[in-house]
TIKEVO-944601 format. One record per residue: x, y, z of N, C-alpha, C in turn. Coordinates in steps of 0.02 Angstrom, whole numbers, plus 50000, padded with zeros to 5 digits. Example, Ala and Ser with C-alpha at 12.3 -4.5 7.8 and 13.67 -1.06 7.14 Angstrom:
506604971650390506154977550390506604983550390 506424988850354506844994750357506455000250394 
END
This chain:
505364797747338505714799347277505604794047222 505584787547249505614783047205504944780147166 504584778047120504004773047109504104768547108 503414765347156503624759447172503344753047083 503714749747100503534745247051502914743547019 502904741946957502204740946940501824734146966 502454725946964502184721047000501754723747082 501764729447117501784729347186501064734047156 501034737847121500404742247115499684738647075 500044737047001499714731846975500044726346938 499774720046986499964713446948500244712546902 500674712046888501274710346823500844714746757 500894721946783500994727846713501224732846748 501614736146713502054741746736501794747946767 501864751846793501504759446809501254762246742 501864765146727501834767346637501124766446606 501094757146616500344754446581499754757646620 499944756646683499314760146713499094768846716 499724771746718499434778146743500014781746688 499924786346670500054791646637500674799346673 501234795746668501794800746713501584807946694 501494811646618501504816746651500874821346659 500264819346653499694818346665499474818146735 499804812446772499394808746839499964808846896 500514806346878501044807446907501414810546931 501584813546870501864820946904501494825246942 500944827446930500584831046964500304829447021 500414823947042500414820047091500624818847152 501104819947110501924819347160502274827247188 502034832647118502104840947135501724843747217 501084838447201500584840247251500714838947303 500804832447317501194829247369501684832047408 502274835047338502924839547384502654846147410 502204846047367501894855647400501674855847449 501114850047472501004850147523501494848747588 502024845047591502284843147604502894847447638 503094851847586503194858647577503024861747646 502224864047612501994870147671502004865647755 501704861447749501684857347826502374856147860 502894856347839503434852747835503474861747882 503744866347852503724874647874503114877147944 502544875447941502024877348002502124872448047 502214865848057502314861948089502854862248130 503484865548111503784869348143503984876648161 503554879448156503524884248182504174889748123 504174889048077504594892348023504214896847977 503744900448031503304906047979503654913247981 503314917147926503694924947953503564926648019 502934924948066502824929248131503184927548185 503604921348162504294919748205504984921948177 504874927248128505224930648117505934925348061 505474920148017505794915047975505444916447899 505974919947866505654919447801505494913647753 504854912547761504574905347737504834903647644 505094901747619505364901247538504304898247498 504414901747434503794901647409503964897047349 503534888647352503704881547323503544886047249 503684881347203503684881547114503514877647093 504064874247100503954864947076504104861447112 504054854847047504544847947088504794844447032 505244843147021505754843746961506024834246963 505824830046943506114823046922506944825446925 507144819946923507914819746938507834818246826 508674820146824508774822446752508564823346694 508794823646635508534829746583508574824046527 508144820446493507614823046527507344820146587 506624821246616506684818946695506544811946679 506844807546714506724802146723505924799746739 505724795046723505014793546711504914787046723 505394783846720505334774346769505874772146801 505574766446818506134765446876506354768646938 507024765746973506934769547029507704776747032 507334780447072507984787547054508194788347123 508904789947130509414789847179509174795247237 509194794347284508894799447340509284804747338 508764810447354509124816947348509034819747278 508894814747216509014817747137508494821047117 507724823747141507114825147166507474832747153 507274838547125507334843447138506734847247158 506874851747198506404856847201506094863347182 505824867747165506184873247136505614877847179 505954880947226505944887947264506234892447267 505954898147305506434904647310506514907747379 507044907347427506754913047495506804921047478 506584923947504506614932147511507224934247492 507834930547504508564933147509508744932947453 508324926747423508774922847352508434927147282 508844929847255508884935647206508414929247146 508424921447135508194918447085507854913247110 507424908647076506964902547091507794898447112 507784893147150508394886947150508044881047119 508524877047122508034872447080508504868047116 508224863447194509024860447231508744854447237 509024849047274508914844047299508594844347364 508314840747373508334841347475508784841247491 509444841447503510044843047540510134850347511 510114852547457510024860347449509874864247486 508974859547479508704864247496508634865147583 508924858347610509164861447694509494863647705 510054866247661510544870447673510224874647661 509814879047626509484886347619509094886247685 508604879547706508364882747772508634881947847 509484878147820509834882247878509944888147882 510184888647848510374897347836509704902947844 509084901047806508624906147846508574903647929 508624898147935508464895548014508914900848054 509794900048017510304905548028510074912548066 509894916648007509334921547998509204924748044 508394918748047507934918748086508364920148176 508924915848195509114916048245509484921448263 509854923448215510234932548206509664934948235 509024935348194508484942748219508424940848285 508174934848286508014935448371508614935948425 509214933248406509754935448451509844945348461 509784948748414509814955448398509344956448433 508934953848436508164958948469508304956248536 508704951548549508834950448636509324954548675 509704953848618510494959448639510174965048670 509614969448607509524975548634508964974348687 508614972048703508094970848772508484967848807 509024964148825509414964048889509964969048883 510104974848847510454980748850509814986248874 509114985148862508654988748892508684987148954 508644979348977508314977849014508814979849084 509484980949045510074981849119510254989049100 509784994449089509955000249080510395004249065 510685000149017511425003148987511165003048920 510495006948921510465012748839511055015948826 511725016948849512025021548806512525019748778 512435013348778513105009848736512805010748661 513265007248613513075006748549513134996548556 512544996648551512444988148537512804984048476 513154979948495513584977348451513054973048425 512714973148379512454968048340512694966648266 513084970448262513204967448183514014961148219 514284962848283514804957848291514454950148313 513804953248332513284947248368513084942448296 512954947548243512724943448194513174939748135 514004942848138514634937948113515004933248180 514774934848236515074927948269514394922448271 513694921348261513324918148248513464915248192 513604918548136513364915948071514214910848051 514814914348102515534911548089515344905648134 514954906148201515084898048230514554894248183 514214895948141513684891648136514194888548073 514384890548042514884889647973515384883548018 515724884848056516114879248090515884874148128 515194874948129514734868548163514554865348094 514384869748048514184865447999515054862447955 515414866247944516024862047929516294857947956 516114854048040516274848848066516044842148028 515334845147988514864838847965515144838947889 515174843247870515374844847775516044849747766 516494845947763516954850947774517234856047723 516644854847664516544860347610516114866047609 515804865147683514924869347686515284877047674 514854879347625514974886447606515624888347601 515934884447537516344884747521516514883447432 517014887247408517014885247311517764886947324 517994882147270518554878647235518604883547216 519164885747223519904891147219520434890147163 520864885047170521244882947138521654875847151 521844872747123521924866747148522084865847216 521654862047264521714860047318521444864347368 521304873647348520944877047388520484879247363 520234880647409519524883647404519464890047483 518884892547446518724899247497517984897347515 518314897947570517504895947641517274905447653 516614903447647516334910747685516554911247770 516534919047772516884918947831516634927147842 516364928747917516084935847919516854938647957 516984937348008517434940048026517724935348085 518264933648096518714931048128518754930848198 518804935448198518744939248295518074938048331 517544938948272517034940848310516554934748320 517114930848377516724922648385516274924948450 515614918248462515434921448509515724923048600 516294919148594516534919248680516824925348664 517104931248621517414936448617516764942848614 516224938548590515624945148589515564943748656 515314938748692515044938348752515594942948797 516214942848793516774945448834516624954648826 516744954048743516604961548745516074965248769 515524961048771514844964848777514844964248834 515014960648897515354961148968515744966048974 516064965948922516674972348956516224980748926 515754980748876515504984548882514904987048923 514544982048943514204982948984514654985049062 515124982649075515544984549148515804992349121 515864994049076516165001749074515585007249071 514925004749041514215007749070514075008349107 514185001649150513885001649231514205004949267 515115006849248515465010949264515475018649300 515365018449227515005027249195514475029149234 514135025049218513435023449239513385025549314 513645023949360513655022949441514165028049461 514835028049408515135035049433514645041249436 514365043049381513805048549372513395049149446 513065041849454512655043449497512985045149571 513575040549571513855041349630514295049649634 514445052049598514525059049619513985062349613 513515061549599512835066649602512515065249679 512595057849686512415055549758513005060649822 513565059349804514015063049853513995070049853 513625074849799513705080949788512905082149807 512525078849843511825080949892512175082149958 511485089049958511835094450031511135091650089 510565086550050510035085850091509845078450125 509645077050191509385068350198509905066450224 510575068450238511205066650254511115061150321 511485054650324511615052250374512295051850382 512995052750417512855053550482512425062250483 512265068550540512035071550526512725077450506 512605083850494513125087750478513605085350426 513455081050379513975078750328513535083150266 513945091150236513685092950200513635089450107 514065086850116514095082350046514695077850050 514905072749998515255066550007515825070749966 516115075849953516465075449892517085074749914 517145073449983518045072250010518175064749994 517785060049976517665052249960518255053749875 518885048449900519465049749855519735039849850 520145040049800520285033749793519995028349805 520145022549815519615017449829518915017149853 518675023949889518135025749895517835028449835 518125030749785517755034649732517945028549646 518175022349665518415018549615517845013549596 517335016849547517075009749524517295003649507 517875001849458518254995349467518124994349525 518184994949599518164990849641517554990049655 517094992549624516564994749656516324985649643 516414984949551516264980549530516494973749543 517304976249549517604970849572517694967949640 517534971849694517614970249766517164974549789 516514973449806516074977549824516034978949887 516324975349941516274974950006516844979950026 517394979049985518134983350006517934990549989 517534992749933517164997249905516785001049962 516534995349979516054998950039516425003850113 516974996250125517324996750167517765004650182 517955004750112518565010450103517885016650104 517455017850080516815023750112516685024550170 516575017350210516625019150281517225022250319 517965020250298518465022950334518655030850287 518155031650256518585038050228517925044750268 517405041850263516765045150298516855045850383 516855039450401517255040950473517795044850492 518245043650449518905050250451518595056850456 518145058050396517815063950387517575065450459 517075061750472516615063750528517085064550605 517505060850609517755060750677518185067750658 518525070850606518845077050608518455082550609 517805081550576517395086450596517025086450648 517055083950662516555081350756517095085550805 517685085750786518235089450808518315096950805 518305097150736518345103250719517565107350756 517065105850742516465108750780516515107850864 516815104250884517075104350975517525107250988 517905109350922518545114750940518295121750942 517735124150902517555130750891517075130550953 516695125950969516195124251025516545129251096 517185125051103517475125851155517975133651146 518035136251101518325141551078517615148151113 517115145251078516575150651089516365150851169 516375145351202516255146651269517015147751302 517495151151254518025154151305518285148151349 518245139051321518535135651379519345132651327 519605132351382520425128951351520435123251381 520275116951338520215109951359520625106351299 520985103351338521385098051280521305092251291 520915089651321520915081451356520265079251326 519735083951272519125081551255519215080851183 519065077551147518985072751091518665068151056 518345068951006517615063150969518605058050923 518635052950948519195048150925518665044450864 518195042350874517855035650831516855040050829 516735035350760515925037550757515615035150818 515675029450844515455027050893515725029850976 515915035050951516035038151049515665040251074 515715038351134515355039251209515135045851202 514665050151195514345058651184514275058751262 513985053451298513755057351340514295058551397 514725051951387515445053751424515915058751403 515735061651352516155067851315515855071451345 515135074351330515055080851361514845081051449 515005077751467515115075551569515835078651569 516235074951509517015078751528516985085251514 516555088151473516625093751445516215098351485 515585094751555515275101651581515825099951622 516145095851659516655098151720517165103151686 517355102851615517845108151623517645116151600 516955114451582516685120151591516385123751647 516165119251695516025119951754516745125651805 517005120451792518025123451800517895128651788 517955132151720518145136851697517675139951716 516935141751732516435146351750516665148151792 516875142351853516975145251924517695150251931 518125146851895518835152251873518345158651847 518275158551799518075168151772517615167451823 517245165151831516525169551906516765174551946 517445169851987517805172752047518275176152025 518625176151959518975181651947518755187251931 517965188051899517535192951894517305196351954 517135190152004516925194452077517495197052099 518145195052106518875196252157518895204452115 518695202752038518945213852004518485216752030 517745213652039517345221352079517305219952140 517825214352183517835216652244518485224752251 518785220152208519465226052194519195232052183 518815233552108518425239452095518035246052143 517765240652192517305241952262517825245252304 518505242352317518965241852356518755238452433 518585233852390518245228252456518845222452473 519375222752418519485216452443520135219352478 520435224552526520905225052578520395220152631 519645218152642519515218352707519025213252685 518825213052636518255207552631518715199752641 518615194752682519075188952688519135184052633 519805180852620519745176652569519145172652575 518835168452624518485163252609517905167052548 517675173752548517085176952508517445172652415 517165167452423517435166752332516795163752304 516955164352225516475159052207516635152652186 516625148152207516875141652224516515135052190 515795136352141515445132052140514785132752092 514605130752031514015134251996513375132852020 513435130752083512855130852116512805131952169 513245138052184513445142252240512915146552246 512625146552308512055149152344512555157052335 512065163052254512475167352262511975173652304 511515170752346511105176852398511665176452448 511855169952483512095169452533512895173252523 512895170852476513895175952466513665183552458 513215185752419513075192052431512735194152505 512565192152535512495192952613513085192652641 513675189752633514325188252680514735195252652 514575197052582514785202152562514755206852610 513835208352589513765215252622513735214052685 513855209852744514025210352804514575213752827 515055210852788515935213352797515875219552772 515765221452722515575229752698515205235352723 514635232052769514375234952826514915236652882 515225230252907515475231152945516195235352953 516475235452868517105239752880516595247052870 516215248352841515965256052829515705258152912 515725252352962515405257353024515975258153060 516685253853059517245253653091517435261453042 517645260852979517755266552947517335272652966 516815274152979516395280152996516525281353055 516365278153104516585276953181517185280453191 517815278053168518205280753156518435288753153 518015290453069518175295653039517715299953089 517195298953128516885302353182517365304953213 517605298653276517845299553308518485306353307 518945305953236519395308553232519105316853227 518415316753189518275324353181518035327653241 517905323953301517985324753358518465327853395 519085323353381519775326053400519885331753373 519815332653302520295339253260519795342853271 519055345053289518705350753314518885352653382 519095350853423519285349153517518625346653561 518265341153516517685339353545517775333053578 518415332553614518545325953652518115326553709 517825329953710517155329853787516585325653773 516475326753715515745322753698515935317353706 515585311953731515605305153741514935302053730 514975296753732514455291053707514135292753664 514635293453603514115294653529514675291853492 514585285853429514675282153408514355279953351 514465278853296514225274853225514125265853264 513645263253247513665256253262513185252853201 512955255353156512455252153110512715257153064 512395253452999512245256652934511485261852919 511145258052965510425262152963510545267053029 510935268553061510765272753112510665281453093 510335283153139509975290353143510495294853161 510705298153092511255301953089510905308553128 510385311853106510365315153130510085316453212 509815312253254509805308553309510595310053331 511035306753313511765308053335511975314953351 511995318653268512115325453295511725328753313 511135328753347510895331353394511185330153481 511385322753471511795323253537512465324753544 512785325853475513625330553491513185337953505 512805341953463512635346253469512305347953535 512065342853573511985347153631512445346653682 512955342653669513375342253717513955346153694 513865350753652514385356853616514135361653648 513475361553642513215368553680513165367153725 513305364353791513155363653843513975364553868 514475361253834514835364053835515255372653838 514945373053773515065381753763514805386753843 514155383853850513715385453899514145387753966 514395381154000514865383554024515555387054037 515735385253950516455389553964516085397453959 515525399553926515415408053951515425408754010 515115406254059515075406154113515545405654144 515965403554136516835401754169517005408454141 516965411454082517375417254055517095423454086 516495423454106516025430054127516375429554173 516225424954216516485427054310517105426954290 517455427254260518385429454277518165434654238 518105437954219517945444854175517395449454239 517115445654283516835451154333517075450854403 517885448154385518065448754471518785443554477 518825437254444519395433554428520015436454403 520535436754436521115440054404521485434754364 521705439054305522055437154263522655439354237 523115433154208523805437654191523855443954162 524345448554161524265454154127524315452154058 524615445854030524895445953950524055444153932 523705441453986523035438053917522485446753910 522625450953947522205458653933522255460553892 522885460253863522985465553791522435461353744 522555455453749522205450253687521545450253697 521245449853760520505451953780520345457153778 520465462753778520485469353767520235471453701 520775470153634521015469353579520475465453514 520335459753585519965453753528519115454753524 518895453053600518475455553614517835461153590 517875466653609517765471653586517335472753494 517975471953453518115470253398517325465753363 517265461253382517035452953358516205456653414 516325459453444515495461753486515305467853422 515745472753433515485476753377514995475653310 515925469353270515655467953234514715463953228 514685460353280514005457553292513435459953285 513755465753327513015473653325512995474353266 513425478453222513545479953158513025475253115 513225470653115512985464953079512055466053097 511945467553169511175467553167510645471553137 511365478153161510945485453141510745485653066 511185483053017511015480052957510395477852945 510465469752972509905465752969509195471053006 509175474953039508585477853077508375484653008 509065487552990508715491752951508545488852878 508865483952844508405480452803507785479252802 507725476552842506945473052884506355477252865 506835483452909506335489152906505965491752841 506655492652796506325494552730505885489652690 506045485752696505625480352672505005479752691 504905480352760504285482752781503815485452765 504185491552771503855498252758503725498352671 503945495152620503815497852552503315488452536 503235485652585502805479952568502145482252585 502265487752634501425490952669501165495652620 501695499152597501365503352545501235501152469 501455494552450501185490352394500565487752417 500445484452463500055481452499499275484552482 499395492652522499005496852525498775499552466 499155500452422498925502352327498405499452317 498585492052330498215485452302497605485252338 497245489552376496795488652412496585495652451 496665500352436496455505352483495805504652552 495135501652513494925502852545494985496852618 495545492952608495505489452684496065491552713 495755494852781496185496952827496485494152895 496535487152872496855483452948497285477052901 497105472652877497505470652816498185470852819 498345475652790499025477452778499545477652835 499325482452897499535486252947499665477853001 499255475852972499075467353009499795465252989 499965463752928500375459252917501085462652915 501025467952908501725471652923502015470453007 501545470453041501625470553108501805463853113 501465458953099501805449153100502235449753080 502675452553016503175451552996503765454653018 503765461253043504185459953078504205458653165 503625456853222503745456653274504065450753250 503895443753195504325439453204504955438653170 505275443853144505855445953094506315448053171 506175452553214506445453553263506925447853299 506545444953345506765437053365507355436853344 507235436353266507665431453236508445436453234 508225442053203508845444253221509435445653288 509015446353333509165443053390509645438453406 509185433053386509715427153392510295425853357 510225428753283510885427253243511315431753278 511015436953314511725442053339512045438253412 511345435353436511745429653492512325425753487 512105422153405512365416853386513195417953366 513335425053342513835428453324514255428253382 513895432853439514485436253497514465426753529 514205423453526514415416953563515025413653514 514845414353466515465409053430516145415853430 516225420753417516635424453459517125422953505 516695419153585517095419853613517885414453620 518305415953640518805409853626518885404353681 518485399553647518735394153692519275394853745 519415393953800519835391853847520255399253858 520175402453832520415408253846520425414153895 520615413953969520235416954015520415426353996 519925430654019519865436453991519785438954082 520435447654075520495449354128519915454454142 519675455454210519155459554228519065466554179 519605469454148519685475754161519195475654077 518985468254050518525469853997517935470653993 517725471454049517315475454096516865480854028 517205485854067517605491154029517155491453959 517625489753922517565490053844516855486553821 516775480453833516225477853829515365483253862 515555485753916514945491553941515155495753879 515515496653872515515505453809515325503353758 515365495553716515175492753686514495491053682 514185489253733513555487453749513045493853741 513265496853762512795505953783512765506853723 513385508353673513175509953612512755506553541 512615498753573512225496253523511745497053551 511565497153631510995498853651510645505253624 510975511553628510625514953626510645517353536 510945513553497510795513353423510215511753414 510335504453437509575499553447508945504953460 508965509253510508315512353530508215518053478 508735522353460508595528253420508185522953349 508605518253315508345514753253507865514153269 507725510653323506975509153328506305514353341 506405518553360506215526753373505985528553303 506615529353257506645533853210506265528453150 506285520153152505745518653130505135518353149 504865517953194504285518953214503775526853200 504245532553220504165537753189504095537853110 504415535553054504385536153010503885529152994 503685526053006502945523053002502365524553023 502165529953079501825532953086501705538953043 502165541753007502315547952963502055545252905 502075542352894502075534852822501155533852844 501145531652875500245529252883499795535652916 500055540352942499675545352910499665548052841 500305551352822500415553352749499765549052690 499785543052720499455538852669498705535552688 498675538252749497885539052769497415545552756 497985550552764497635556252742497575556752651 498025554152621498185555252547497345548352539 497365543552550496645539852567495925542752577 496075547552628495425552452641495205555952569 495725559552548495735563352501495395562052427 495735554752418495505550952361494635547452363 494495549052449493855544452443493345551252442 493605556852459493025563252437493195564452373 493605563952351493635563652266493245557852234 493425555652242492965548352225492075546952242 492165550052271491385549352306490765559152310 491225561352277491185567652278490305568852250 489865566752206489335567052189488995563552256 488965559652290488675558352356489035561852426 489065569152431489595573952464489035572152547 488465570052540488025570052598488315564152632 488325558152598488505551252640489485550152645 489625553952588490285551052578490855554652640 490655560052675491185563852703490875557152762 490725557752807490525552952858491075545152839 490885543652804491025536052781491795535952756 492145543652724492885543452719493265543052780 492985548552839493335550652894493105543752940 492675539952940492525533152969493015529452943 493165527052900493615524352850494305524952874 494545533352879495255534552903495315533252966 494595534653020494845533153101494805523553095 494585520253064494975513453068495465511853035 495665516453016496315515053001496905515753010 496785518753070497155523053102497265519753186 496675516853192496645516153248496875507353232 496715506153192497155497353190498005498753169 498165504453127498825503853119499155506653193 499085511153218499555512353303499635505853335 499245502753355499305497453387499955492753376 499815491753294500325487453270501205491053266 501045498153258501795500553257502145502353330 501595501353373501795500353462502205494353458 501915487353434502265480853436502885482353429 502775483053352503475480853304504095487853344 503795491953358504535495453407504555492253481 504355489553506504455485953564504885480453548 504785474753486505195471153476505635472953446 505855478953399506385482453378507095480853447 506545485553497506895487453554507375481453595 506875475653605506795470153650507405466853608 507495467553546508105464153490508715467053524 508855471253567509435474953580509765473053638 509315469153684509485464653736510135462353746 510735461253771511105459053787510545450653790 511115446153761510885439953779511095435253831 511655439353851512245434753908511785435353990 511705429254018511185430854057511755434054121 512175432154129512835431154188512955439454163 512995444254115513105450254128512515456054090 512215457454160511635462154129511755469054180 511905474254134511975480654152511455484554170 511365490254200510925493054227510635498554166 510185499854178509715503554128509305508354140 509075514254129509375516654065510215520654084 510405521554040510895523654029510675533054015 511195537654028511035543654023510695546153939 511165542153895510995543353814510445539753795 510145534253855509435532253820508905536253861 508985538153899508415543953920508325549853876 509045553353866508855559753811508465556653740 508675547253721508235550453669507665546553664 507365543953742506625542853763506445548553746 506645552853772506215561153793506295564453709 506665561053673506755565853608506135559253582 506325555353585505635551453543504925554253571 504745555753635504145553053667503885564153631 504195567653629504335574453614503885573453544 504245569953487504185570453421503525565253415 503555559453466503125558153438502135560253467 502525564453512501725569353534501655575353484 502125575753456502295581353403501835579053325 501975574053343501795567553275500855568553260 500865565153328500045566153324499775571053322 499945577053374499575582553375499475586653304 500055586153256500005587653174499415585353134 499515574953159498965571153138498335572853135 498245574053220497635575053240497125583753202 497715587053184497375592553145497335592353090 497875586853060497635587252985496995583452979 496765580753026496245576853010495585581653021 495725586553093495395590053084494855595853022 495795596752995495475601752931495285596452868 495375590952884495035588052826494285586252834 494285584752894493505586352901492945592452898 493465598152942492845605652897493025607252827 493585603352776493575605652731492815601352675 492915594952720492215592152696491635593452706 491525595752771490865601752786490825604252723 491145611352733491265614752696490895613552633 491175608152617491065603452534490525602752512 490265599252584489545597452591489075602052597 489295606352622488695611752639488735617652552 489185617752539489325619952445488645617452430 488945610352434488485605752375487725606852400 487405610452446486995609752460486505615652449 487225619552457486655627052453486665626152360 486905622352314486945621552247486165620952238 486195612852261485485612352253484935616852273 
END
């Protein structure tokens, strides 16, 4: 600020003498501050790209008006004259001015960069959604900086008021920085709040990834589990109170799914229970197959005990048959079953034998018995059956000989007399039926037979004759079968039914012979009728060959004639032979007077029979001459 003396520059003459103030000097000294100026600003780092608006120099202004020009001038009296960006005019200050202007951009400068930190550590802790307090950031900066600098000047930015006061700049009161720092804490904690509530119910309201498993979402998580304040403020208790509210969860539903568990397999267990996350599973479900185990074997055997019931097995099947065990050998219980079930069905059959034994009066038969399930039923009754008839066998035999000589009370005659008789008739009756059926049937199968075939003449006559020599037999026997079941058991019958039974006998006998007579006759009547009506049709038929055809018709009719007699000899022999008495113990003498008259009336008609035959065949042969010899004298 000062020049130095002229003795110190040049030897006893003043500056003045030497150099020229405003010429050399001043401009000298402008240069000096300018430079001084800019270096003073880059040297510390006070450019715009540190975000410091640099002030643009003017002058350099001598201390007073006019400027002083020798001698020495009071420090500080040096003006400057600049302008910063802010300042609406050039200043024209001292150096203490002018460091007060580049406190205040220094000020500034420290606002922007505090502002640009606020919001990159509001980026940087992801609480974009606050509203960044920077205008409180930039009046509690600029208010502490005002009270740091009024510790040193206790006028700094401040003008005289009125006597004794004055008004200090002042941004705002409140907004010091331990109250921004607090607030912007407390806003940042109501972000992080927000912030973590959001996520934490979006986290609890996922249905996917779940640990423990089966936890469909968190949203039962209530009070201290769902309290960010604690979250922030006690993070561990935070945690804590999630675990006991999640465990609650899980152990009631671990419950609830072992309650429906045990519902669906039909078991009633109250002693099984998930108490804690950490319980024993595998000691739970050990308790849980024994009481399922339990309960199988309960319903098993109450299921088997209803279809033993159902069966009506269980009067006899023994208690031990149960099911007792789920790894109860169930071939072997079904074997113990059907043993006992075997064994009451052969005691039961055996039984019901035995009794139909009694209520028929077949207490004779012996040693026949049910003893198996597979036995040969019919094997069996073949041996009641022959020991029935062998039975029967003898009581005829017992009844014949007292009926041909054994006397008997007078009261049992009327009833043998009465009964007897009756039940034989009916028998005959019953045959003469069956014989004249037979017959017709016969006889209209031979003459279908014969339609169907004229020209074969053994054929027919053939099978009429098989059918009935073996149709005979049979009737036979059913008439056996009749007068035997007839007779009455135990019932002795007095001689004198003798008697009735011969008058009885004679007259089916000699039915028997006339039927059989009068069919035989009328099958011979029948196979001529229809051998000659044959002849007839084959000279009609053959009538243009009258030379070969008469030969070859009447050839034709004598085999046919001569195979059907034969066969209608049979079938009246077994007609006849059907009329038999079958009782071997009473056989009457034969013939009887009424079967001779109508031998002699059959043996009459049927020489009567042929000798007709034998001429109609005659005249059918000269009527074919005849024919033949026409046709001949034609030609």
């Amino acid at each position: 600020d000062g020049v130095k003396g002229a003795t110190r520059t040049c030897r006893e003459k003043p500056m003045s003498a030497v150099w020229d103030f405003d010429s050399e000097i001043a401009p000298f000294n402008k240069k000096l501050a300018e430079d001084y100026f800019a270096s003073f600003f880059s040297s510390r780092d006070l450019v715009t790209t540190n975000d410091f608006a640099t002030p643009t120099f003017e002058d350099f202004v001598e201390p007073n008006d006019p400027p002083q020009t020798k001698g020495y001038s009071n420090p500080g009296s040096k003006l400057y004259g600049y302008k910063f960006p802010w300042q609406s005019e050039k200043q024209q200050k001292s150096r203490f001015g002018l460091n007060d202007d580049i406190s205040l951009e220094w000020l500034n400068m420290t606002v922007i960069k505090e502002q640009r930190q606020l919001l990159l550590y509001i980026e940087e802790t992801n609480a974009t959604g606050i509203e960044a307090p920077t205008l409180e950031l930039e009046s509690a900066l600029r208010d502490d900086f005002h009270d740091f600098m009024r510790m040193k000047r206790q006028r700094w930015r401040c003008v005289h008021a009125s006597a004794g006061e004055y008004d200090c700049e002042e941004w705002n009161s409140t907004a010091t920085l331990s109250n921004l720092n607090a607030k912007l804490s407390d806003l940042l904690e109501e972000w992080f709040k927000a912030s973590e509530q959001s996520n934490f119910d979006a986290w609890k309201a996922l249905t996917t990834g779940r640990t423990p498993i089966n936890v469909t979402d968190y949203s039962f998580l209530a009070g201290d589990a769902d309290d960010m304040h604690l979250l922030f403020a006690d993070p561990a208790a935070f945690n804590a109170a999630i675990t006991e509210q999640v465990s609650a969860w899980y152990v009631a539903n671990q419950n609830t799914r072992l309650a429906q568990f045990l519902v669906d397999q039909s078991l009633s267990m109250t002693n099984v229970s998930v108490t804690d996350p950490t319980s024993d599973m595998v000691a739970l479900n050990a308790d849980i197959e024994v009481g399922f185990s339990a309960q199988w074997v309960s319903d098993a055997d109450d299921t088997f005990q209803a279809w033993l019931s159902s069966k009506n097995y269980s009067g006899f099947v023994t208690n031990d048959t149960v099911v007792s065990s789920v790894t109860q050998d169930m071939l072997a219980l079904n074997d113990q079953v059907k043993a006992q079930v075997d064994a009451k069905w052969v005691a039961d059959a055996d039984a019901a034998l035995q009794t139909w034994l009694t209520n028929e009066g077949y207490t004779y038969v012996t040693d026949v018995s049910i003893t198996s399930v597979t036995q040969d039923m019919a094997a069996l009754n073949t041996i009641i059956e022959a020991q029935v008839a062998a039975k029967h066998a003898n009581l005829r035999r017992s009844l014949l000989g007292s009926m041909l000589g054994a006397d008997t009370p007078t009261a049992s005659l009327g009833i043998a007399v009465a009964w007897n008789p009756a039940g034989y008739t009916r028998c005959n009756a019953a045959s003469d039926a069956s014989s004249v059926a037979a017959i017709a049937a016969s006889i209209a199968a031979l003459k279908a037979c014969h339609t169907l075939d004229p020209a074969d003449a053994t054929t027919c006559s053939a099978e009429e004759t098989a059918t009935m020599v073996a149709a005979y037999p049979k009737i036979a026997a059913e008439r056996a079968a009749c007068i035997i079941a007839d007779y009455p058991d135990g019932a002795p019958l007095d001689s004198a039914f003798t008697v009735a039974y011969t008058t009885a006998f004679n007259a089916f006998n000699d039915a028997t012979f006339v039927r059989c007579n009068a069919a035989s006759a009328a099958s011979n009547v029948a196979i001529v009728a229809d051998s000659a009506a044959d002849l007839t049709k084959c000279y009609i038929a053959n009538f243009a060959n009258v030379d070969s055809a008469g030969p070859a018709c009447i050839a034709a009719e004598t085999r046919t004639m001569l195979a059907a007699y034969p066969g209608i000899t049979a079938v009246r022999e077994a007609c006849i032979l059907a009329g038999v008495e079958p009782s071997p113990n009473l056989r009457l003498e034969h013939p009887a007077p009424s079967w001779e008259i109508a031998a002699d009336e059959y043996a009459v008609a049927q020489y009567t029979r042929c000798n007709a035959a034998a001429m109609a065949s005659t005249i059918d042969a000269q009527f074919e001459s005849l024919a033949e010899q026409g046709a001949d004298t034609t030609r």
